[in-house]
Structures are given as C-alpha cells and as structure tokens.
C-alpha positions in Angstrom: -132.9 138.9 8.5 -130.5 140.9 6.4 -126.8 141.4 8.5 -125.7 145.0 8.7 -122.4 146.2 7.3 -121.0 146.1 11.0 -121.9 142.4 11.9 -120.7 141.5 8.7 -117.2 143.0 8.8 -116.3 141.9 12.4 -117.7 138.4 11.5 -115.2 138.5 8.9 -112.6 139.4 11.2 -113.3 136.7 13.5 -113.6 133.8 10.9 -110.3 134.4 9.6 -108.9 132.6 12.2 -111.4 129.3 11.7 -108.6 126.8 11.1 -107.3 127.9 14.9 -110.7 127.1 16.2 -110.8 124.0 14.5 -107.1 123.2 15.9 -108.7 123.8 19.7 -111.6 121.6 19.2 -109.9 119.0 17.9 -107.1 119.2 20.3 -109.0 119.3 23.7 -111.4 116.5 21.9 -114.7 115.4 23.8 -113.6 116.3 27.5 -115.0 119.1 29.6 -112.0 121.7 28.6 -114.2 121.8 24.9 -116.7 123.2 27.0 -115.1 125.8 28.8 -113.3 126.8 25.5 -117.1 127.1 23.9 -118.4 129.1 26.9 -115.2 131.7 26.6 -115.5 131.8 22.5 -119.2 132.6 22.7 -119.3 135.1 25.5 -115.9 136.9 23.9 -117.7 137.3 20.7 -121.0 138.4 21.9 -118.9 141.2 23.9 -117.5 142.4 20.6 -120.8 143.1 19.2 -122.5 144.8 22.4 -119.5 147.3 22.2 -119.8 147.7 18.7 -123.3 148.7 19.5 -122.7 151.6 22.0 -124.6 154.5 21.7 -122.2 157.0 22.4 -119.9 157.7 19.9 -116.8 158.5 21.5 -116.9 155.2 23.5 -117.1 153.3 20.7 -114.8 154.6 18.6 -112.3 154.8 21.5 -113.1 150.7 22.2 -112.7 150.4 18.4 -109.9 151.8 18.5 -107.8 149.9 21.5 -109.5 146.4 20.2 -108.0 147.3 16.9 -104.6 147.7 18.3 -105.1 144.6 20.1 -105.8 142.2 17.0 -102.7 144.1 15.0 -100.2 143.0 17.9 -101.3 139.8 18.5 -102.2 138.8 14.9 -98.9 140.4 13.7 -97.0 138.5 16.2 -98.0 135.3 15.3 -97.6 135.7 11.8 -93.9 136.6 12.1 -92.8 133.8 15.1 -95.4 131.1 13.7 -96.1 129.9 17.2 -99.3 131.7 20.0 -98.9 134.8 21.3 -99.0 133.6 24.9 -98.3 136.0 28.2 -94.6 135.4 27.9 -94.3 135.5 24.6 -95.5 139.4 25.7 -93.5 140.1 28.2 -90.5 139.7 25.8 -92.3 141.7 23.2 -92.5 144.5 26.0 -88.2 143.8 26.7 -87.8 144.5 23.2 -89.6 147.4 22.7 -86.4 149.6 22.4 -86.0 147.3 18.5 -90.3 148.4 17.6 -88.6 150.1 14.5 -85.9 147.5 13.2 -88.6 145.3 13.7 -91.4 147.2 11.5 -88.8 147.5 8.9 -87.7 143.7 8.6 -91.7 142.5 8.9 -93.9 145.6 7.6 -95.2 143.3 5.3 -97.2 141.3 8.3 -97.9 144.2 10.1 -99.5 145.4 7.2 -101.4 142.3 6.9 -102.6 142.0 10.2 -103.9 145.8 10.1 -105.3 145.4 6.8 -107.8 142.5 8.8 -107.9 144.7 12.0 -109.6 146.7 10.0 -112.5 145.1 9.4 -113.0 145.0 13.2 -111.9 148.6 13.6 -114.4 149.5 11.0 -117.2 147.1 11.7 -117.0 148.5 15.2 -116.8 152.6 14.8 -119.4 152.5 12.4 -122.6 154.3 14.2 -125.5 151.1 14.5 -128.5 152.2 12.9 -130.6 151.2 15.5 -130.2 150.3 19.4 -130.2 146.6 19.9 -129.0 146.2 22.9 -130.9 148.5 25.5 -130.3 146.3 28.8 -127.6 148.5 31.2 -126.9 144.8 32.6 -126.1 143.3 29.0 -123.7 146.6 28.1 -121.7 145.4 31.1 -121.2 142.1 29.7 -117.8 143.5 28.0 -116.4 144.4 31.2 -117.6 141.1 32.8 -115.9 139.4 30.0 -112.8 141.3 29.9 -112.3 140.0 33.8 -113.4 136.7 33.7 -111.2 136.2 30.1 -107.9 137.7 32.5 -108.2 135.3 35.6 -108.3 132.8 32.9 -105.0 133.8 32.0 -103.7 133.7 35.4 -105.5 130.6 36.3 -103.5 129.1 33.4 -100.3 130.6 34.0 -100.2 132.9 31.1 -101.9 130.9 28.3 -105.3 129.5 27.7 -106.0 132.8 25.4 -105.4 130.5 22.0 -108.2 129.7 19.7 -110.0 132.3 21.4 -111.2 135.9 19.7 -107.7 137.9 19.8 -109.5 141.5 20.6 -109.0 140.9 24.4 -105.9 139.2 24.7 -103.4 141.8 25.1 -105.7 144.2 27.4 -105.9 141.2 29.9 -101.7 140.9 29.1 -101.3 144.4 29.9 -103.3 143.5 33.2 -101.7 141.1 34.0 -98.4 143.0 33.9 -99.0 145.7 36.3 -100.4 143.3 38.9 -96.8 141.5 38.4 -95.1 144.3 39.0 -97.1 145.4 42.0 -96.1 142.0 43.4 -92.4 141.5 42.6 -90.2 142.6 45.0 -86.9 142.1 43.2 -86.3 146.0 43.6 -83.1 147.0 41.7 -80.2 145.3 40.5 -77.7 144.6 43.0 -73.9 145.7 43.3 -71.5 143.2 43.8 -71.7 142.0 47.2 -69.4 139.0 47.3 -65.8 139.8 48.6 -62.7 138.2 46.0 -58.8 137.7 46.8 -57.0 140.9 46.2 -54.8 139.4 43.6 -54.9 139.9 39.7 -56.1 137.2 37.4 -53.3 136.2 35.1 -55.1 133.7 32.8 -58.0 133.7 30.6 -61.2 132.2 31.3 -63.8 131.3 28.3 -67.0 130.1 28.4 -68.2 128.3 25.4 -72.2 127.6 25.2 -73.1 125.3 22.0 -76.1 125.1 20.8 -78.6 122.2 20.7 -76.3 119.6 21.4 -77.3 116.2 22.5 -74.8 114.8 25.1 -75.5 111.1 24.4 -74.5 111.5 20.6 -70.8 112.5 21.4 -68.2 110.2 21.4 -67.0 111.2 25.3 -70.1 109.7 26.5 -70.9 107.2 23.8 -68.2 104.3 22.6 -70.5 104.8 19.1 -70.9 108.5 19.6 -69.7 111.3 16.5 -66.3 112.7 16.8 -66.2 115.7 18.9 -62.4 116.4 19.3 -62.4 116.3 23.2 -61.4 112.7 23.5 -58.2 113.5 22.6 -55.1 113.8 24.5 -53.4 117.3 24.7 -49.7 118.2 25.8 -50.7 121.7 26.9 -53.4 121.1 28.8 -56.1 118.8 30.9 -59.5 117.7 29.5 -61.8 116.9 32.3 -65.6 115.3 31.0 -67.9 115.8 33.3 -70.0 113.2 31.2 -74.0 113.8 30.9 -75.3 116.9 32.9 -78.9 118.3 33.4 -79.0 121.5 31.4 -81.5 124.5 33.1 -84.4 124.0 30.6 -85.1 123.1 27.3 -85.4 126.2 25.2 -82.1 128.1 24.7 -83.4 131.6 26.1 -84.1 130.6 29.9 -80.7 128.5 29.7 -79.0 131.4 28.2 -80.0 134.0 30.7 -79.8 132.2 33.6 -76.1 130.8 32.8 -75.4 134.9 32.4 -76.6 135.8 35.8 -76.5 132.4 37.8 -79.3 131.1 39.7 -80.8 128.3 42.2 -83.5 125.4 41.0 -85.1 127.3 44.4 -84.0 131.2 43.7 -83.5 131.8 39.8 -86.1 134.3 38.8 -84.9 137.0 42.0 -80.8 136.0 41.1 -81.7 137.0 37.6 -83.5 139.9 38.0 -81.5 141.4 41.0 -78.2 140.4 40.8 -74.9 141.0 38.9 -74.5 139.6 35.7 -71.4 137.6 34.7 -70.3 140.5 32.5 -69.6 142.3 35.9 -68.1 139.8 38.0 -65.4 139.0 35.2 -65.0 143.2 34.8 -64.8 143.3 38.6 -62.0 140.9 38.8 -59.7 142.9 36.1 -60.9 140.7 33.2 -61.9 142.2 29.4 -65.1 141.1 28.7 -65.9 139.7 25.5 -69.0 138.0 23.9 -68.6 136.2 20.7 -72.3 135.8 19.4 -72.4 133.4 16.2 -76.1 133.0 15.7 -77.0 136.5 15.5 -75.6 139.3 13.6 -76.4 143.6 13.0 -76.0 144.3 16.6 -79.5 142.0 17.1 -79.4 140.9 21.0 -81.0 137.4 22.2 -81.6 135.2 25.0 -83.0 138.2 27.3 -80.1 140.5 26.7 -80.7 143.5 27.5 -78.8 147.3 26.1 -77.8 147.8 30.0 -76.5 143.9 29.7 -74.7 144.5 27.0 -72.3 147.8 28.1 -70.9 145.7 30.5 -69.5 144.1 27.2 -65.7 145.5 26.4 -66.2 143.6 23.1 -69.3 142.4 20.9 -68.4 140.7 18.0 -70.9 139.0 15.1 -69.8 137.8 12.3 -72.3 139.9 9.5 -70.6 138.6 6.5 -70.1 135.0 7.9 -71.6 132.1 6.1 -74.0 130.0 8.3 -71.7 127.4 7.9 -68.6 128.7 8.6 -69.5 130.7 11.8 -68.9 128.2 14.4 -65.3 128.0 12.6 -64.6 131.9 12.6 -65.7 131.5 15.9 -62.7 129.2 16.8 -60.6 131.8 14.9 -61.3 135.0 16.6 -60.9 133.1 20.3 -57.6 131.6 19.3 -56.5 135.2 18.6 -57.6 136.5 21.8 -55.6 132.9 23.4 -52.9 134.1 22.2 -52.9 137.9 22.8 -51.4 137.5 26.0 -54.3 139.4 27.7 -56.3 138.2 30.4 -60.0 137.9 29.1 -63.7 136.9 30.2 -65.0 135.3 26.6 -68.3 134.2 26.7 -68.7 132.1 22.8 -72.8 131.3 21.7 -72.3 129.0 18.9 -74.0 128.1 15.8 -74.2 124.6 17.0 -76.9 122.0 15.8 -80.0 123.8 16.5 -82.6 123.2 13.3 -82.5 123.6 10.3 -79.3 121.1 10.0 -79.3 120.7 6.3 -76.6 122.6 5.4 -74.5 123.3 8.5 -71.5 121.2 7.2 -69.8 121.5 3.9 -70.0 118.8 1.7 -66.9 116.7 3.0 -68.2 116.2 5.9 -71.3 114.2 4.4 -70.3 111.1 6.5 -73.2 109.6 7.8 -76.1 108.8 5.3 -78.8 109.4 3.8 -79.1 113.0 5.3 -81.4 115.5 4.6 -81.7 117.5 1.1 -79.1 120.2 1.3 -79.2 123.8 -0.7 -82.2 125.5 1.0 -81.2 126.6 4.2 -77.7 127.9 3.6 -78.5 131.3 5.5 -80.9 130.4 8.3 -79.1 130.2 11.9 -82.4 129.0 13.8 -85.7 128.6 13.4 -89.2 126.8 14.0 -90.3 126.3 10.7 -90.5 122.4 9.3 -91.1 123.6 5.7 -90.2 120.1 3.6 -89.9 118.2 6.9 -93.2 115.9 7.5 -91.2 113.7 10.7 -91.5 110.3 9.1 -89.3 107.8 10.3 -87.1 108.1 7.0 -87.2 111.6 7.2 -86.0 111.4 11.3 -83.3 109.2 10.2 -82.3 111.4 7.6 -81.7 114.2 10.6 -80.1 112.6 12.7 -77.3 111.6 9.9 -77.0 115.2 9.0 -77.0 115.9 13.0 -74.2 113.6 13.2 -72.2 115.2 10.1 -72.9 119.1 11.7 -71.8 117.7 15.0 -68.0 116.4 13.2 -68.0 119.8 12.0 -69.0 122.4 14.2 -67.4 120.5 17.2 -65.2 118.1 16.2 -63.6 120.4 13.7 -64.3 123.8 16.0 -62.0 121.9 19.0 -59.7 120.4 16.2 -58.8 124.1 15.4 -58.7 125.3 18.9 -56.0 122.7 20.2 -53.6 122.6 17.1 -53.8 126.9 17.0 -54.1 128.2 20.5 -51.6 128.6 23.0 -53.9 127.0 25.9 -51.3 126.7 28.5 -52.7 129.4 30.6 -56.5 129.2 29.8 -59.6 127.7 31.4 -62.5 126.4 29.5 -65.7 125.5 30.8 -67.9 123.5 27.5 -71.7 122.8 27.5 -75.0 122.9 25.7 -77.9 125.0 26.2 -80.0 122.3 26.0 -80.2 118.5 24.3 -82.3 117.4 21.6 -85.2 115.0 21.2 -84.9 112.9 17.9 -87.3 111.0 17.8 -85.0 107.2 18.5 -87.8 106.0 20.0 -90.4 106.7 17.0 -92.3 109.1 18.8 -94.5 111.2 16.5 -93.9 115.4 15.6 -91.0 117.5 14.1 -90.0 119.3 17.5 -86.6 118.8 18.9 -87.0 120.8 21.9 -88.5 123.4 23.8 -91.6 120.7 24.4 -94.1 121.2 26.7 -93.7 117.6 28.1 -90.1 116.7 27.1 -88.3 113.9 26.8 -85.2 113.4 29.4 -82.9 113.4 26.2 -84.1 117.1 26.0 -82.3 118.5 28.9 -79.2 116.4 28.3 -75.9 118.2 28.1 -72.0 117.8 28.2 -69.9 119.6 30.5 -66.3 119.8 29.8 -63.7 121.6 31.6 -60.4 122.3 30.0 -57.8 123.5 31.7 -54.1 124.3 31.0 -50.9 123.5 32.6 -49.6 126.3 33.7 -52.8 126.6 35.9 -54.3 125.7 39.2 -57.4 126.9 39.3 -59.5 124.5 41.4 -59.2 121.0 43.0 -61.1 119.7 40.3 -60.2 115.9 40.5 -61.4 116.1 44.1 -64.6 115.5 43.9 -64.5 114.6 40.0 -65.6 110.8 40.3 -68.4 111.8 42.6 -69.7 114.9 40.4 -69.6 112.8 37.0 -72.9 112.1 35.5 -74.2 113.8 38.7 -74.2 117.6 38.1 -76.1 120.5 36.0 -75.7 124.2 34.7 -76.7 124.9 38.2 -72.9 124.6 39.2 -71.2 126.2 36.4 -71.8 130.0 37.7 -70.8 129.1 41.1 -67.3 127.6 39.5 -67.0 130.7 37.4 -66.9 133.1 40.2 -64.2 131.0 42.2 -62.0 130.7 39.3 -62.1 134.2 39.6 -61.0 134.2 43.2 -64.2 135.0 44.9 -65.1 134.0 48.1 -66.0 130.7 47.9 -68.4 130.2 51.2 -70.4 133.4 50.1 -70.7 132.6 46.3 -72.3 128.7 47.6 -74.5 130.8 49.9 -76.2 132.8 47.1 -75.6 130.7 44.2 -75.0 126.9 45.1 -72.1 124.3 44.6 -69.0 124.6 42.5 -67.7 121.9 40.5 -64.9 121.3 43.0 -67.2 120.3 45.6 -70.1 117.7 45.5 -72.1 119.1 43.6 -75.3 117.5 45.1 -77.4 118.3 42.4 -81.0 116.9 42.0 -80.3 116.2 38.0 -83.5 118.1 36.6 -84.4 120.8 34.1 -87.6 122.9 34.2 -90.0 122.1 31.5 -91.6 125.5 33.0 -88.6 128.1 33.2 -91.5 130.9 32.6 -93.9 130.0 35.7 -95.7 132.9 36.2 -98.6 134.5 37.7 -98.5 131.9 41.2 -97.6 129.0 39.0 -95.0 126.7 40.3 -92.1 125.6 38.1 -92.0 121.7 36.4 -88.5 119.7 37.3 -88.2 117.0 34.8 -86.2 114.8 36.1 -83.1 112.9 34.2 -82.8 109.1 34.6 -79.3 107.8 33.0 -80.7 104.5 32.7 -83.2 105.5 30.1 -81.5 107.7 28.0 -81.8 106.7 24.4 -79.1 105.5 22.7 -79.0 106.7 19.3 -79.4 104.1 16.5 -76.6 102.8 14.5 -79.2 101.5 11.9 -79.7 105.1 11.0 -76.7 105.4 8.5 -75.7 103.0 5.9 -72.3 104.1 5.0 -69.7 106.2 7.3 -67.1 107.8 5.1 
C-alpha cells in the first residue's frame, strides 16, 4: 500500500536519529531492559501517528505544533553539547533561560538544523489525513496514555531513560516533571544570614583558589615522582600546610563548583544550596570586597550554576577576553598578586584554567618536558570541552596525555605558584588550594576517552589536593592541631565551614549547619557523589575513596624529562 505524504515525512523525522537507536540496542544487549526500550519506541511512535490523524483541525495543528517545539529543543540541544538531553541537563537549560538570545546568536546554525528536521514532523503532522484511520475513542487516547506512562519512566529513572527514544515527548514529560518538583520542594526562599560573627574588622585577605581537573596523586606534595607544583617549597613569608589527598564533592566541575559557593552537607547539600547564603555574602557581610576571577570563561558568560542574583553580590568580575588559553592561568596569578599587594582586605574567589581537556596546547613550548605528548596547534583557543576529535584512547595515545598533563600541570601550577610566592606580599593572606575534581587516566588501561564526570568513576576521579597557605603575620586558626589527624582524611565538605571561621563566625553555629572545619577533626567519611543531580526520589551515590588503591601514575609513560 502506497504511504501518504504525512507517514512519510514524520517517518523521516524519526529515522534520522537511527544510529541512536542502534547505540541503545547495542548498549543494553540481549537483557530484558532491550525489551522495555522496544515496548516504549513502538508505543511512542504509534502515538505520533494517531495524533497526526485527529479529525479536528485545531487539535492537530495545536499537537503539531507543541511536538514540533519539542524535537527543536531537544534535537538542538544535543547538537550543540554533544552529549543527551537528560532531565538535568533541562533544568539548567530552564536556569539559563535569561542567555535564550546570546545563545541563538552563537548556535543559530543548529537551531536552524534541528527546525529544518522538526519540520518534517510539524508538517507531516498538521497536514489534514485524507481519510479517518483511526476511529476507536480508546485508541485516540493512546497519546495521552503514552505521554504518562513515557513521564513515570523518567522519574522511575531519576531523570533519564528518555535516550534512543522518539524525542516528540521528552520535554512535555520534562516540563511535568518540573512543576511536580516544585510542588514538592520546600526550600522556600533564600535565607538571610543567620550565623552571628565577632564584632571585629577583618584585616587580612582571604583567597580561594579552585583549579581545575587536577589529579592529587600526580603532584609532587603527594607523590616522591609527582610534577612540580611549586608548593613543596619553603617560603619566608609564610606557612604551607598540605592537607595531602582529599575527597572532592563530585566528579563533574558544576556540582563541585556550586556547592563550594554556598557550602553544604553529604546529608543537607541540595536545601544549603538552594536556601542559604552564598559565600559572596558571608565575605561581604564580614567587611570583605568580593572578587571572582573567572579564567575559563570570558564576555560576562556565567558557569557552574551562577546565577545574575549570584553574581551582584560580586564587587568585582573579572575575565580575561583578550587572554590566550594558555596564558590565563598566568594573568590569573598577575591580577591576584595585585590585589595582594593593594593593601585592601578582599574575598577572591580564582576558577582556573587548570588541566581540564583538551591539554594539547595549555603550555608553551618550553615547558614540553615529558614525552611524547600529544600533537599541539589545534586547540590553542578552547578552555573546555567534551569533544575527542583526533583522540581514539589507545594506550599510546593515553600515554601521550598524560605527558602533556604532566607539562600543563609545571605550567599552570608549578609556574602559577612560582609567580605568586616571588611577587606577592603574602604576609597577611590566607589561601585555601584545591581541585574541583581529579582525573581518570586511564593507568590502569581501562578502555574510553573520558576523564571525568563518569557515571561509575574511578576513585582517582574524586581525588583532590588541599592546601592551606597562610602568612606570618596571621593567626587565623589552630591549624596544626588537628593537622596529623585531618591529613589524607578530609574533603571539600570542610572547606566552607573553615572559610566562615576565618572570617570570625561563630564557630559552634557554622558546624551546626554546615559541618567540620579544618581545625577540628574533620571526621569525614572520604566520598564523592557519582550522583550530585539525584532527583525526582532518587537517592545520591557515595563513591568511596580507598588510599590504598589509588593509582600511581606510570613512570614508563615518558622517555625523556627535560
């Protein structure tokens, strides 16, 4: 029998997507999830076509219309991220809805794509059937049926289990899923500060520097083998403290990010984040300037959760526009060791460059120490991202990364803290150092290109240093007295909490809300959550970190140091 015009087009629509089908089938393999994933594909796609085949006009073109908008958003998103379009993933899409028009203008070109096939379905679907085909009242409520079963899927899942499947219902049962999360959350609005603080001035600076994608076990404070970081060294105007391996908050840089801004429990984060005062106040709140020196982003662009009400809390935003890639992390060190030395007591909070992928050519070329190291010359302006374009994961190729991970680590650490201690005047300044998260690099020959962010991690990717540096001329907190026992032994969990006593808050009210300071036992149970974005009932995954199999990166890997 001869396919009308309609079936054709929204078949069309629908196969475009075939190698994503094929992905699902092959991933879930011959178990009973192929199954479900079959029943869900077949009973999606039949619901398109009954809708398409309303009788009434202004139903279906209305439908048409909605399912239409549906496949551009989530089509266009994953054309610009390259990765699914899962319930978080729109949630943050909803947070950033204030940048819809910066964002049309940098990717118009895959919106236009995605409407261009969205059109098909919008077409295929408006288009009046030529004849009734499906009369049944109880098969013309298949759609609706559909539509319900497809969103306690979702929340059965968490917020995925919509991938490989037709695209026309996802963000319908997204947008469902929202309101019911709202009508449950009781976080209410954000709080005032609550916590009472010493009626004295602050007289020093505090700074706050957050690297980015560094693995704890490759640096020479925790590893006799380790790269050259700087912060081994012995210093006549102030105190380096290692801390040694901590447990960083997750594995992908936005929950650690937003969390470090607004503290949190392993028990409590999501209600401390969402109801209580950011960092940015705090620090105002006890007479500091606030200042947030963001390296990886630059145009104003926020990350990490920021938000425009986050941000005016911020005295001073400063990106570095006309920055190379490769030099930020070092302009970086330039602008703090002006403020330093401006004799002005200041909150900086620094997000570095770091060593987050692509790694090729994040180091100039005297710092080629360790080889062979990947090709250089093609990622010159790229801060972050997930693409592996010439990068197939080969053991030669993961050896090759880990060299040029070691020469980016001399160079925006090693050379960053180089800068810092010969420069600034860090006699009355407090420095708290970490991570956002570690890296997995594949020592162990595992298979894939991913360094982090992994569903099921490795421990190596939630291992972090933690380095406090603090200058003579201050006191801030009994640090050695607990020191031996917190060593290898604490997280991110405990850096808010020291924060807010440095600046002279009460200290048995900040433990109360937000947990153990450095100064103290820190008690800590040494995880990060594989699952910082449990949703919808689902329970949070603790990974946890056991010191005595941590990888210890190969010295096979290069064949001549410089």
């Amino acid at each position: 029998m001869k396919l009308p015009i309609k079936s054709i087009l929204i078949l069309a629509y629908i196969a475009k997507d075939f190698d994503i089908y094929l992905y699902r089938l092959d991933y879930f393999g011959l178990s009973a999830s192929v199954g479900i994933y079959l029943f869900f594909f077949i009973l999606l796609t039949i619901s398109v076509f009954i809708v398409a085949n309303i009788k009434n006009n202004f139903v279906r073109i209305i439908s048409g219309i909605i399912f239409f908008i549906c496949a551009v958003s989530y089509d266009s998103y994953q054309r610009i991220m390259l990765e699914p379009f899962d319930y978080n993933a729109f949630i943050n899409m909803i947070d950033a809805a204030g940048s819809a028009g910066e964002a049309f203008q940098q990717y118009s070109r895959f919106y236009f794509i995605s409407a261009g096939f969205g059109l098909l379905l919008l077409i295929g679907i408006i288009l009046k059937p030529k004849k009734q085909i499906y009369t049944s009242s109880y098969l013309q409520t298949i759609p609706i049926f559909s539509f319900l079963l497809f969103t306690f899927l979702i929340f059965y899942k968490g917020g995925s289990g919509a991938l490989g499947l037709p695209s026309i219902y996802t963000p319908l049962s997204y947008s469902s899923l929202v309101l019911y999360e709202l009508s449950q959350d009781d976080f209410g609005t954000r709080e005032e500060i609550k916590i009472a603080r010493q009626n004295t001035d602050m007289d020093h600076d505090i700074i706050f520097i957050l690297d980015e994608s560094v693995s704890a076990n490759y640096m020479d404070i925790n590893n006799s083998n380790g790269v050259y970081t700087g912060l081994k060294s012995t210093q006549s105007n102030c105190e380096i403290l290692n801390y040694g391996y901590a447990a960083s908050v997750a594995n992908c840089s936005a929950s650690t990010n937003l969390t470090l801004r607004y503290g949190g429990t392993r028990e409590n984060y999501k209600k401390i984040i969402y109801s209580k005062p950011s960092i940015w106040q705090y620090a105002k709140n006890a007479g500091l300037k606030t200042i947030y020196i963001d390296a990886q982003r630059t145009e104003g662009k926020l990350q990490n959760g920021m938000t425009n009400g986050e941000q005016k809390d911020i005295d001073e935003f400063i990106q570095f526009d006309t920055v190379s890639m490769q030099n930020r992390d070092q302009e970086a060190a330039n602008v703090l060791i002006d403020l330093i030395n401006n004799n002005t007591n200041e909150f900086i909070f620094i997000n570095k460059i770091g060593l987050h992928f692509p790694i090729h050519d994040k180091y100039p070329d005297e710092f080629l120490k360790y080889e062979p190291a990947l090709p250089r010359g093609d990622w010159l302006d790229v801060s972050d991202t997930g693409l592996r374009t010439g990068f197939g994961g080969s053991p030669e190729e993961w050896i090759q990364y880990r060299n040029s991970y070691r020469n980016t680590m001399e160079w925006n650490i090693g050379r960053f803290f180089d800068k810092i201690f010969a420069e600034a005047n860090l006699t009355n300044s407090l420095i708290i150092y970490t991570s956002d998260h570690g890296q997995d690099l594949h020592e162990r020959n595992n298979p894939g290109v991913d360094t982090h962010c992994s569903s099921d991690p490795l421990i190596e990717e939630g291992l972090v240093p933690l380095v406090i540096i603090e200058g003579n001329n201050l006191n801030t907190l009994n640090w050695k007295n607990k020191f031996v026992k917190n060593k290898n032994k604490s997280s991110h969990y405990n850096i808010f909490p020291t924060l807010l006593k440095i600046m002279k808050y009460d200290s048995t009210e900040v433990a109360k809300v937000y947990g153990n300071s450095l100064d103290i036992e820190t008690k800590d149970d040494f995880t990060f959550n594989k699952y910082w974005n449990a949703r919808l009932g689902i329970k949070p995954k603790w990974k946890k970190i056991n010191l005595e199999k941590i990888v210890s990166p190969p010295l096979s890997d290069f064949i001549n140091e410089k």
